[in-house]
C-alpha positions in Angstrom: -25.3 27.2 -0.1 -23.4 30.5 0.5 -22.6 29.8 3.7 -21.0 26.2 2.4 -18.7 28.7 0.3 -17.9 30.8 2.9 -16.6 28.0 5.4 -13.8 27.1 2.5 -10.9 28.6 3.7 -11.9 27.7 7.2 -11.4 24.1 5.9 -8.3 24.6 4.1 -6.6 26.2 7.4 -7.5 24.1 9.5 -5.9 21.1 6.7 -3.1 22.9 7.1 -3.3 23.0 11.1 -3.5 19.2 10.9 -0.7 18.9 8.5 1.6 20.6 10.7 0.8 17.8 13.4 1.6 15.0 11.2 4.6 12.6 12.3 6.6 12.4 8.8 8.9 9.3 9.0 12.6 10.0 8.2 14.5 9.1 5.2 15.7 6.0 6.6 12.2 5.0 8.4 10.7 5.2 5.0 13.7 2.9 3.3 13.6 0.0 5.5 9.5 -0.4 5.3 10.1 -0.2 1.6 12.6 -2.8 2.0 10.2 -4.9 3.8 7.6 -4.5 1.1 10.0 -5.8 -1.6 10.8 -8.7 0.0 7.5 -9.7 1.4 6.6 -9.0 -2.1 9.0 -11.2 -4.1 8.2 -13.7 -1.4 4.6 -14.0 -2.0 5.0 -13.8 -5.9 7.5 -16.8 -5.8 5.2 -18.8 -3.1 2.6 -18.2 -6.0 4.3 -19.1 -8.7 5.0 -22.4 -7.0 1.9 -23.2 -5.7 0.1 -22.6 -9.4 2.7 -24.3 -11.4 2.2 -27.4 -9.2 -1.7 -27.4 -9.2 -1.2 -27.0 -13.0 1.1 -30.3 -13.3 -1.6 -31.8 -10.7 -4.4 -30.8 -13.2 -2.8 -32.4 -16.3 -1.6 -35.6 -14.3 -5.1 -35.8 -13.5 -6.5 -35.3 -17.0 -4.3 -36.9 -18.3 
């Protein structure tokens, strides 16, 4: 158990090693995939929409 403890700060250096290595995207990287997401988003909510509110006309046609 002690020697658990002891290998802490071990860890959190080498998460800080790693961090150093990571490949941050740039301002404008990170704006055009969030534009992306938005619009694949309002796509998929309106290709919803549609496709629920015309199985629901389907269902009461059906029942009448």
């Amino acid at each position: 158990m002690i020697k658990k403890i002891k290998s802490i700060p071990g860890f959190f250096k080498e998460v800080k090693e790693e961090v150093k290595k990571v490949n941050w995207s740039t301002r404008k990287e990170l704006f055009s995939a969030a534009v992306v997401v938005l619009i694949v988003s309002v796509l998929l909510t309106t290709y919803i929409f549609g496709v629920d509110t015309g199985l629901s006309h389907l269902v009461k046609i059906i029942l009448g």
